[in-house]
The first five atom37 places (N, CA, C, CB, O) and aatype in JSON, in Angstrom:
{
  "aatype": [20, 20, 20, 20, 20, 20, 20, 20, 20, 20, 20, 20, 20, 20, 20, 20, 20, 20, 20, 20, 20, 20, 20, 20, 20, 20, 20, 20, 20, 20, 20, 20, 20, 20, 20, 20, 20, 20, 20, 20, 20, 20, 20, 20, 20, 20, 20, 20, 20, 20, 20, 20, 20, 20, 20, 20, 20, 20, 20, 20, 20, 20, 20, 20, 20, 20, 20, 20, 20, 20, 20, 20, 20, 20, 20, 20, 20, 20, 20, 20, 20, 20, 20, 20, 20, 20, 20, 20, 20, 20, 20, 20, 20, 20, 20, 20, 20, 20, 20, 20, 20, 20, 20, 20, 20],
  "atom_mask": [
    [1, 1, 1, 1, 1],
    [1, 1, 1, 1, 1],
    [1, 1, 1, 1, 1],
    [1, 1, 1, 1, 1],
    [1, 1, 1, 1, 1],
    [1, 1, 1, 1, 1],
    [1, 1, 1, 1, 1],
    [1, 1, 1, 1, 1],
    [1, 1, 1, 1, 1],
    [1, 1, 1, 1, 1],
    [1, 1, 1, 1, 1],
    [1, 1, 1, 1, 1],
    [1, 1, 1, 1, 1],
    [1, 1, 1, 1, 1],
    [1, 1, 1, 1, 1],
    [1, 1, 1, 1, 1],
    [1, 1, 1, 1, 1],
    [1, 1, 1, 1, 1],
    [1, 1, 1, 1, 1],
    [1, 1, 1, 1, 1],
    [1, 1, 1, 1, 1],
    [1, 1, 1, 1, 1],
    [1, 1, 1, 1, 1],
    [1, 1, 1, 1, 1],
    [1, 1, 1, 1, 1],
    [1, 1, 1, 1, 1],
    [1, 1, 1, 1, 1],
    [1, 1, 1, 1, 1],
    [1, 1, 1, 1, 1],
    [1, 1, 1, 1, 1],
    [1, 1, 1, 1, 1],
    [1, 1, 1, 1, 1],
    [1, 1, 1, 1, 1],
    [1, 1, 1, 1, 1],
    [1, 1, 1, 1, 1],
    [1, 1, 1, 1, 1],
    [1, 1, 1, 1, 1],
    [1, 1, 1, 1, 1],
    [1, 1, 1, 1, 1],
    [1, 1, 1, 1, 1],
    [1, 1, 1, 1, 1],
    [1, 1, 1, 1, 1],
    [1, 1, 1, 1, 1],
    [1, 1, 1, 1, 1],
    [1, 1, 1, 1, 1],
    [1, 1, 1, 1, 1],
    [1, 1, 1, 1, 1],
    [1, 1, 1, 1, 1],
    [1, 1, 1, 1, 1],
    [1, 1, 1, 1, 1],
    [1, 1, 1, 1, 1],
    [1, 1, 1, 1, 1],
    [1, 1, 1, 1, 1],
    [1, 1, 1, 1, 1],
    [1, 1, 1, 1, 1],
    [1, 1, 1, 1, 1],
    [1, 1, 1, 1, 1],
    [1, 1, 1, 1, 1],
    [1, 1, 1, 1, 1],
    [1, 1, 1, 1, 1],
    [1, 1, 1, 1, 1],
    [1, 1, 1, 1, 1],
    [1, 1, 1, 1, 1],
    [1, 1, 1, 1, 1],
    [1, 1, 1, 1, 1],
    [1, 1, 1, 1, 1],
    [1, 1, 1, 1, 1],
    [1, 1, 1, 1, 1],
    [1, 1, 1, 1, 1],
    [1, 1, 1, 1, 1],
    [1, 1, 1, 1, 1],
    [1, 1, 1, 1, 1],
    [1, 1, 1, 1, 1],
    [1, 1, 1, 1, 1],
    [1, 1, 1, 1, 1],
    [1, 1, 1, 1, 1],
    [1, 1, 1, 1, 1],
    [1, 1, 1, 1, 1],
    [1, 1, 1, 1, 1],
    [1, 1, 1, 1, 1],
    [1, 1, 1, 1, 1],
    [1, 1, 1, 1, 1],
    [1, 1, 1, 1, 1],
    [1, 1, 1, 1, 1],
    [1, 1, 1, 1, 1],
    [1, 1, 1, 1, 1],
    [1, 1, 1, 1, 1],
    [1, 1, 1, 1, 1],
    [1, 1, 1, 1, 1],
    [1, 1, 1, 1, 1],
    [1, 1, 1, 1, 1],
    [1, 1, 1, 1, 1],
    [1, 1, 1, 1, 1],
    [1, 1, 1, 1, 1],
    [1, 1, 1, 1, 1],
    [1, 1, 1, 1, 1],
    [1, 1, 1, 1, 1],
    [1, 1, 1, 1, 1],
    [1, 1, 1, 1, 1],
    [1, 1, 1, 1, 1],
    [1, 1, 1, 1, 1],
    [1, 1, 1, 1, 1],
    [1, 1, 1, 1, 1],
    [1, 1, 1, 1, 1],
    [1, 1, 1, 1, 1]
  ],
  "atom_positions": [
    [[0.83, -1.19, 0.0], [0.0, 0.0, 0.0], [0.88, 1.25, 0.0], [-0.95, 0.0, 1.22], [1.58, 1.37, -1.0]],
    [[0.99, 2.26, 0.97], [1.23, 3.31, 1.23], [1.7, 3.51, 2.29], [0.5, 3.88, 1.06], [1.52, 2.85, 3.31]],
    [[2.69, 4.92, 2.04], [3.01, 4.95, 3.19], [2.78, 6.17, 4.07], [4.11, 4.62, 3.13], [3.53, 6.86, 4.76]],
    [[1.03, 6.2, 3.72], [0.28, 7.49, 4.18], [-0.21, 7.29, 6.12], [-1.38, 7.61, 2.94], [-0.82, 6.3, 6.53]],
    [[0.14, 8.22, 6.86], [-0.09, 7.77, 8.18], [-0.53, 8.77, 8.82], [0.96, 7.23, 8.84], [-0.34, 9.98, 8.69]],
    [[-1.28, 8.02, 9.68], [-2.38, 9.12, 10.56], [-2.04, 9.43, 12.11], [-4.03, 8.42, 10.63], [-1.73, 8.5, 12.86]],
    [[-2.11, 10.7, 12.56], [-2.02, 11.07, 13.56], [-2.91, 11.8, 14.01], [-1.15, 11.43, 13.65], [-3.33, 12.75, 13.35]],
    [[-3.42, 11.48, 15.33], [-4.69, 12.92, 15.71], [-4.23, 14.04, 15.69], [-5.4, 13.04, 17.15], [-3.01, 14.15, 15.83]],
    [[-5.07, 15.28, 15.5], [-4.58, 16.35, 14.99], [-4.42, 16.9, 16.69], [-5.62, 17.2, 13.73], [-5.25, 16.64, 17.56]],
    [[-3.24, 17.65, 16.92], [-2.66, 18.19, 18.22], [-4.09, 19.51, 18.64], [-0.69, 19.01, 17.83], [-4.58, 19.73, 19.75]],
    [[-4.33, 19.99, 17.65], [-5.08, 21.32, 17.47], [-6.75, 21.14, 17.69], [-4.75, 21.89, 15.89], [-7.56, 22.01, 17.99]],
    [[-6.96, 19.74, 17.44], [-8.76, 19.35, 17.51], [-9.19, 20.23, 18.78], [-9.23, 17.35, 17.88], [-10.04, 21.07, 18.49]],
    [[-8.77, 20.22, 20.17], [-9.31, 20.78, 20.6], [-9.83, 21.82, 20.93], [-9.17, 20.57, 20.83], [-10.55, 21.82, 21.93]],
    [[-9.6, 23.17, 20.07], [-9.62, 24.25, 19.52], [-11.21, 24.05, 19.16], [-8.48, 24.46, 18.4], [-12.0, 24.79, 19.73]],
    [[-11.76, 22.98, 18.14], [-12.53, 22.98, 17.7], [-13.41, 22.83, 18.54], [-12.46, 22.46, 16.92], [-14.26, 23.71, 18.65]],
    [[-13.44, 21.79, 19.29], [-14.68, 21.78, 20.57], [-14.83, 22.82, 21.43], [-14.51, 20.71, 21.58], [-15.87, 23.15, 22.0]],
    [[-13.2, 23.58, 21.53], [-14.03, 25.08, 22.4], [-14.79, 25.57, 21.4], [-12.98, 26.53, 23.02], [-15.93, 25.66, 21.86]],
    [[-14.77, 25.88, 20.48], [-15.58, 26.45, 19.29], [-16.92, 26.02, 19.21], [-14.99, 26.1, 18.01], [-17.8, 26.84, 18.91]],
    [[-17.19, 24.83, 19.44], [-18.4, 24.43, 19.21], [-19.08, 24.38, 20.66], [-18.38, 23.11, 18.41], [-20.29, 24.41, 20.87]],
    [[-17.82, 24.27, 21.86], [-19.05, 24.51, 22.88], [-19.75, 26.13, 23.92], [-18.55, 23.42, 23.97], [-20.49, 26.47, 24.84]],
    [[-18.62, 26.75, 22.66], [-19.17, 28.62, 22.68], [-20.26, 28.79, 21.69], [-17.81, 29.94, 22.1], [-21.08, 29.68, 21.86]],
    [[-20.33, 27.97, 20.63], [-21.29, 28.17, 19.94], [-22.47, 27.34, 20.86], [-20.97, 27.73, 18.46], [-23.41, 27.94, 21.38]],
    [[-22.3, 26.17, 20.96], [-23.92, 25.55, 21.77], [-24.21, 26.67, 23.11], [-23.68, 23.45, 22.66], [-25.33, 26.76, 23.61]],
    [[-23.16, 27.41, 23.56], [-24.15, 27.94, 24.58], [-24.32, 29.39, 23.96], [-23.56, 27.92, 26.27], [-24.96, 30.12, 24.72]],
    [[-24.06, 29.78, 23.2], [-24.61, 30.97, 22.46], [-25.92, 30.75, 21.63], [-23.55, 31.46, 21.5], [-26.74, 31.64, 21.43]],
    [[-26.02, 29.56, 21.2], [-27.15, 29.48, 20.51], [-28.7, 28.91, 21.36], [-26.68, 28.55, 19.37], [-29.87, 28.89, 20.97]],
    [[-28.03, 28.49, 22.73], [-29.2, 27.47, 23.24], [-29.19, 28.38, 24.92], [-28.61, 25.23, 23.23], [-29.6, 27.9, 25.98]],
    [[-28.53, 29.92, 24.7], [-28.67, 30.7, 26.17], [-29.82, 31.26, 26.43], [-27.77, 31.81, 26.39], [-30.45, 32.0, 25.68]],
    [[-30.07, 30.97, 27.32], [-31.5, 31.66, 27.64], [-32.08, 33.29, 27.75], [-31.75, 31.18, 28.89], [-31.27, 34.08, 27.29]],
    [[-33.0, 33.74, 28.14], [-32.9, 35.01, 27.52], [-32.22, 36.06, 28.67], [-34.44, 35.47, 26.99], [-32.11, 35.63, 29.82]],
    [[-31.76, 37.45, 28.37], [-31.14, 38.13, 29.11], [-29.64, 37.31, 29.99], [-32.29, 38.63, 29.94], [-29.19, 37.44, 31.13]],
    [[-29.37, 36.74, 29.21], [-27.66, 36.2, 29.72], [-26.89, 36.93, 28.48], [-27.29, 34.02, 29.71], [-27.26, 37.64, 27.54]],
    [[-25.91, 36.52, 28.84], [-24.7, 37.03, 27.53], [-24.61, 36.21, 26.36], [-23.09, 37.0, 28.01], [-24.25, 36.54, 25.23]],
    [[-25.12, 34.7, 26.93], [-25.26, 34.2, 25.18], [-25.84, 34.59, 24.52], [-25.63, 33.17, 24.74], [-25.67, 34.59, 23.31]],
    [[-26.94, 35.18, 25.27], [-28.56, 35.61, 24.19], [-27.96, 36.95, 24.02], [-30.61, 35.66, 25.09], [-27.78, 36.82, 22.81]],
    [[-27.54, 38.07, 24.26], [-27.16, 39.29, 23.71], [-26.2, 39.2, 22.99], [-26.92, 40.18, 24.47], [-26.28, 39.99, 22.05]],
    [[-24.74, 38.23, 23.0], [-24.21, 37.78, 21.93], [-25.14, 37.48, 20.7], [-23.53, 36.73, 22.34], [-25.08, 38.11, 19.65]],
    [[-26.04, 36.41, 20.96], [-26.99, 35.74, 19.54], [-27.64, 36.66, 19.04], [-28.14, 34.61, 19.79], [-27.8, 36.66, 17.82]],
    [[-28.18, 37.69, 19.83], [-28.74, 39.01, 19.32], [-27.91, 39.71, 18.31], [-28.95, 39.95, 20.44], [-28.09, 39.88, 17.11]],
    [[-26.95, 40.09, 19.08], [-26.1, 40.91, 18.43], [-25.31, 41.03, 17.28], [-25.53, 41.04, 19.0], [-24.61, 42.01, 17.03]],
    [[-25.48, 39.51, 16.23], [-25.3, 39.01, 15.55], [-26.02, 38.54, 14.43], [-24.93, 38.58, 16.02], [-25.78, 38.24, 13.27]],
    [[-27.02, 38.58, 15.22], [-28.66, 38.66, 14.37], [-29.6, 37.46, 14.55], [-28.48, 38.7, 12.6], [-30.44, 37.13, 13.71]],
    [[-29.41, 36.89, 15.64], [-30.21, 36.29, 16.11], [-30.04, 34.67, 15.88], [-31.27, 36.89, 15.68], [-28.9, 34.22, 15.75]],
    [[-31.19, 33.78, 15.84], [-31.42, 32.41, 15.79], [-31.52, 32.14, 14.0], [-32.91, 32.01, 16.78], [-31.68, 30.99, 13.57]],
    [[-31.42, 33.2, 13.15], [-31.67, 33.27, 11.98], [-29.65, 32.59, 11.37], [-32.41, 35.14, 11.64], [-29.21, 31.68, 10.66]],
    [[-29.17, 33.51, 12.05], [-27.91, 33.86, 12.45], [-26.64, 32.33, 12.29], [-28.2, 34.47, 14.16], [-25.7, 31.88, 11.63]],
    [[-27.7, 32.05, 13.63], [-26.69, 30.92, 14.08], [-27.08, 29.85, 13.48], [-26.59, 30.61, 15.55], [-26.31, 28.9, 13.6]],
    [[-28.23, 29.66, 12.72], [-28.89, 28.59, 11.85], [-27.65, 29.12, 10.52], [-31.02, 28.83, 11.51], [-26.87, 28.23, 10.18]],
    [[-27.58, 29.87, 10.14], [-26.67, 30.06, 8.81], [-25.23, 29.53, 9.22], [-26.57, 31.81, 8.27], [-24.66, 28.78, 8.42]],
    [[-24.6, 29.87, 10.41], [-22.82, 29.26, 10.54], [-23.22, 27.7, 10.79], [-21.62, 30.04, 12.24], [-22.66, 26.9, 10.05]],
    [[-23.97, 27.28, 11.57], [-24.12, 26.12, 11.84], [-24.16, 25.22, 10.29], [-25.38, 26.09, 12.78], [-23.5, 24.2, 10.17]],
    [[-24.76, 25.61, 9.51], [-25.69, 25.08, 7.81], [-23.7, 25.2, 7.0], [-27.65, 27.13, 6.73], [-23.05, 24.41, 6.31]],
    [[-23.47, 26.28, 7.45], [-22.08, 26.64, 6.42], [-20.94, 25.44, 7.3], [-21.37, 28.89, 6.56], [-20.25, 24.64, 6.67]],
    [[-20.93, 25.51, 8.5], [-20.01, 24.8, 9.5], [-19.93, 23.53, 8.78], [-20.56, 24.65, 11.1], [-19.02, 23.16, 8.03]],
    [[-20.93, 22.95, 9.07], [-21.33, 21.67, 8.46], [-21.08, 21.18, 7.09], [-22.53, 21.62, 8.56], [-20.42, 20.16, 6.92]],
    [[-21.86, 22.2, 5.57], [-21.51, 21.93, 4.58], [-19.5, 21.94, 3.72], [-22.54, 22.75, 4.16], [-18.95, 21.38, 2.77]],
    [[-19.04, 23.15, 5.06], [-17.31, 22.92, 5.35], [-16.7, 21.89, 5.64], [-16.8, 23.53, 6.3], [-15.58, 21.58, 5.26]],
    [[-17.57, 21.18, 6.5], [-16.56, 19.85, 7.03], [-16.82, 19.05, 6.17], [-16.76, 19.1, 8.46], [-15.89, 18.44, 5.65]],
    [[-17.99, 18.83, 5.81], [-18.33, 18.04, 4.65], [-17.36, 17.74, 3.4], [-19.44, 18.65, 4.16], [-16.82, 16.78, 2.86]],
    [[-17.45, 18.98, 3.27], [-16.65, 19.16, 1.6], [-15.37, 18.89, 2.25], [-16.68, 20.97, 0.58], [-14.85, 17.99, 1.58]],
    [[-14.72, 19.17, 3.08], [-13.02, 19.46, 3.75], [-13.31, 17.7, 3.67], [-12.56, 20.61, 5.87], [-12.8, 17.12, 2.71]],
    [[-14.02, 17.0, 4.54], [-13.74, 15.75, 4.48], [-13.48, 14.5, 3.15], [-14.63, 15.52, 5.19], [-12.74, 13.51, 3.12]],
    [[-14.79, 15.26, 1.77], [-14.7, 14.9, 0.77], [-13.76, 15.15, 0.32], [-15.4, 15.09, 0.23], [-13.56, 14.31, -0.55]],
    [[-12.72, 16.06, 0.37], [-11.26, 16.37, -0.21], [-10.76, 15.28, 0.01], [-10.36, 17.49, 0.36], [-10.74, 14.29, -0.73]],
    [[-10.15, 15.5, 1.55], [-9.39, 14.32, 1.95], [-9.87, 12.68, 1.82], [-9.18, 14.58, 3.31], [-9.09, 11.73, 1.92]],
    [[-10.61, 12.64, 1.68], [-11.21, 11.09, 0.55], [-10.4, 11.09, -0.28], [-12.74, 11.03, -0.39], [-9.5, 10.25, -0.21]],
    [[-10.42, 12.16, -1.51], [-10.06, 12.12, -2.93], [-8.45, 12.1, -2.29], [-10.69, 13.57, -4.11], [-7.74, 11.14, -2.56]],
    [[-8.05, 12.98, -1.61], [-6.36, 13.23, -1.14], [-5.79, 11.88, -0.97], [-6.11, 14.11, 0.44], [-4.75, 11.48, -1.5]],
    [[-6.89, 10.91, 0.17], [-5.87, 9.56, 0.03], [-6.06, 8.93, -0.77], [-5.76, 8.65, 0.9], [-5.14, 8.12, -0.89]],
    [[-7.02, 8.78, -1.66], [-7.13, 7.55, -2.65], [-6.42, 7.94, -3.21], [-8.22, 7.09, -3.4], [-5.42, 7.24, -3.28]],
    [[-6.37, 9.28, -3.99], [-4.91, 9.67, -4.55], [-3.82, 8.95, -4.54], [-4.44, 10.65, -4.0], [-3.38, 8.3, -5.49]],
    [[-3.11, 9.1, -2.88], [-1.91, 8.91, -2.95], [-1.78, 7.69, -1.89], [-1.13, 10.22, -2.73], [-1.13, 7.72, -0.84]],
    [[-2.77, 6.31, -2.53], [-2.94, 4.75, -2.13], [-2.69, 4.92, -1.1], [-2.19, 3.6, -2.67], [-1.59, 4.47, -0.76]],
    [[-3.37, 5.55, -0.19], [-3.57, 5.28, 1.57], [-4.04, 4.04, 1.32], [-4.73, 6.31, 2.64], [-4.45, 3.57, 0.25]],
    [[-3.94, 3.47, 2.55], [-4.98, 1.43, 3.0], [-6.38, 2.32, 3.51], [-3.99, -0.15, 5.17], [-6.34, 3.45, 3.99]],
    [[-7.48, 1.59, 3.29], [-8.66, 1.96, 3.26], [-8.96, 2.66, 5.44], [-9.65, 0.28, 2.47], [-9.54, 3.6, 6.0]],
    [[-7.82, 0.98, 6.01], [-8.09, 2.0, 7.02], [-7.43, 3.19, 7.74], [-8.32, 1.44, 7.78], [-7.97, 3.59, 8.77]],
    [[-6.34, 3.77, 7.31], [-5.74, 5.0, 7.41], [-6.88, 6.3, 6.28], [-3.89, 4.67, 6.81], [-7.25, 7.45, 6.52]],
    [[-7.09, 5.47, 5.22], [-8.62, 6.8, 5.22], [-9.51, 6.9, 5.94], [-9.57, 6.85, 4.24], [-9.62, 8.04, 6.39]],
    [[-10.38, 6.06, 6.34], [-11.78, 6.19, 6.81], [-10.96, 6.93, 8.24], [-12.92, 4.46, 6.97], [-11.61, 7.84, 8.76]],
    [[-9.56, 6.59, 8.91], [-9.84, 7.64, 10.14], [-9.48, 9.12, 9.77], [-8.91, 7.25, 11.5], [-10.05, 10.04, 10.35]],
    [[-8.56, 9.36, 8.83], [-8.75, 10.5, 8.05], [-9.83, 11.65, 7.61], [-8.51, 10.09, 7.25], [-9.93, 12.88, 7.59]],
    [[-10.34, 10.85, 7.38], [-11.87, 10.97, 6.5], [-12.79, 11.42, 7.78], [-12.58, 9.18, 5.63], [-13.29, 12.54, 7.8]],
    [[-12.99, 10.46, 8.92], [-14.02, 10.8, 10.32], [-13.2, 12.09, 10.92], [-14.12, 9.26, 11.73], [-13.85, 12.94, 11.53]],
    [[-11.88, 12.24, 10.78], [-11.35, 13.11, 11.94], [-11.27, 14.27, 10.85], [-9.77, 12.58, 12.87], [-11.49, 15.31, 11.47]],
    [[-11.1, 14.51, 9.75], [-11.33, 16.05, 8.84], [-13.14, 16.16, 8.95], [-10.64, 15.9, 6.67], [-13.64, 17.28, 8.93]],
    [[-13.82, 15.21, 9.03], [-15.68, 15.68, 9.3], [-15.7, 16.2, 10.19], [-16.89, 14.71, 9.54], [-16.29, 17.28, 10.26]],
    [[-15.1, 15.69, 11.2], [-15.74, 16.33, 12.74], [-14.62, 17.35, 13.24], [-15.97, 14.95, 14.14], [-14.86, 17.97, 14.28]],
    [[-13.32, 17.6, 12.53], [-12.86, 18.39, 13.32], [-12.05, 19.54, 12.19], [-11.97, 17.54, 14.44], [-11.25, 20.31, 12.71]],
    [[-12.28, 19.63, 10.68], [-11.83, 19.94, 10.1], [-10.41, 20.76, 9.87], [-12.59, 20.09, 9.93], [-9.48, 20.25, 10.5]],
    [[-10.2, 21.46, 9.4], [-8.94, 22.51, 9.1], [-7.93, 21.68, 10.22], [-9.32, 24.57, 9.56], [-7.11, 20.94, 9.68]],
    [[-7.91, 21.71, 11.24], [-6.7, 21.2, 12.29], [-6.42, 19.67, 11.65], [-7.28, 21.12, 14.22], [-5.32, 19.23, 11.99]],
    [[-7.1, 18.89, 10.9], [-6.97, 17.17, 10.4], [-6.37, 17.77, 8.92], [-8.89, 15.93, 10.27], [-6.56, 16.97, 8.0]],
    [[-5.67, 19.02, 8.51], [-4.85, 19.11, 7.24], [-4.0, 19.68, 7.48], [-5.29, 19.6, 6.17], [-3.13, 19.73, 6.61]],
    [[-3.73, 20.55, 8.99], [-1.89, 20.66, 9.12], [-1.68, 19.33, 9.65], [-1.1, 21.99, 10.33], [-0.73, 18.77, 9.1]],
    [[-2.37, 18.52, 10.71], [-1.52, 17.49, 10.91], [-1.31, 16.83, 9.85], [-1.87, 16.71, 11.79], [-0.09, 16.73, 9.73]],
    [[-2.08, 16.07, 8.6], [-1.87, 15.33, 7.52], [-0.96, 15.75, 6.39], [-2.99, 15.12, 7.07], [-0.73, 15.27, 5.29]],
    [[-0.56, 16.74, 7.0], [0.49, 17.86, 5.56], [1.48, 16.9, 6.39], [0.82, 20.37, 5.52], [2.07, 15.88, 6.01]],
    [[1.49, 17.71, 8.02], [3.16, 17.62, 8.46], [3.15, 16.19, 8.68], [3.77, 18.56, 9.98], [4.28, 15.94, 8.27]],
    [[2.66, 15.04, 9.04], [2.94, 13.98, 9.18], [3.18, 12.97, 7.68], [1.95, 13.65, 10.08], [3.69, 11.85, 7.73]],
    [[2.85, 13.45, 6.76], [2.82, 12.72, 5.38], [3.13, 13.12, 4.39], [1.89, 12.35, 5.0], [2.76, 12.7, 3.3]],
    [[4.25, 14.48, 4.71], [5.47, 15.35, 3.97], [4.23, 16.3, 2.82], [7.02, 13.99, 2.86], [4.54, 16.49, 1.65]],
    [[3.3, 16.64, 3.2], [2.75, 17.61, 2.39], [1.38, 17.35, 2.0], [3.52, 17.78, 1.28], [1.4, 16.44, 1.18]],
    [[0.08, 17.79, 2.25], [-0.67, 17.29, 1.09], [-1.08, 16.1, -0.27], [-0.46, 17.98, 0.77], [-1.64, 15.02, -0.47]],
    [[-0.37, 17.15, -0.94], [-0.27, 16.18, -2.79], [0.95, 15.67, -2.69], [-0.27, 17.21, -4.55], [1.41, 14.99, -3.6]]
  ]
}
């Protein structure tokens, strides 16, 4: 096969603070600071649009890296964890996969 190799990305956790400032901004109750944050931003209209874009990002970021290892004959299971860890944690699962597998392409 290849000699494509996976490492968890050092940086993922970046992403879960991210997402757990977003769940309490979007799900704060009224007159707290999440809800005048969510206001202030434009509301539940708002956070329905990053959430819709968040999502259709990881998506596509993950569909890359599909095409990236079949590319360059990863073994099916060094993709699929590739593949789960750019869905759920995106951008931070392509510096580690650059620097651990001498680049990208």
């Amino acid at each position: 096969m290849s000699t494509i190799q996976y490492r968890f990305p050092k940086d993922a956790w970046q992403v879960g603070v991210l997402i757990a400032l977003f769940a309490y901004v979007d799900n704060a109750g009224p007159n707290s600071l999440g809800a005048r944050i969510r206001n202030s931003i434009g509301g539940h209209a708002t956070m329905d649009t990053i959430r819709n874009l968040a999502i259709a990002a990881h998506i596509g970021e993950a569909l890359v890296m599909l095409f990236v290892n079949i590319r360059r004959n990863s073994s099916p299971k060094v993709t699929f964890k590739w593949v789960i860890t750019t869905l759920l944690f995106g951008a931070p699962s392509w510096g580690a996969f650059s620097k651990v597998n001498n680049g990208i392409f």
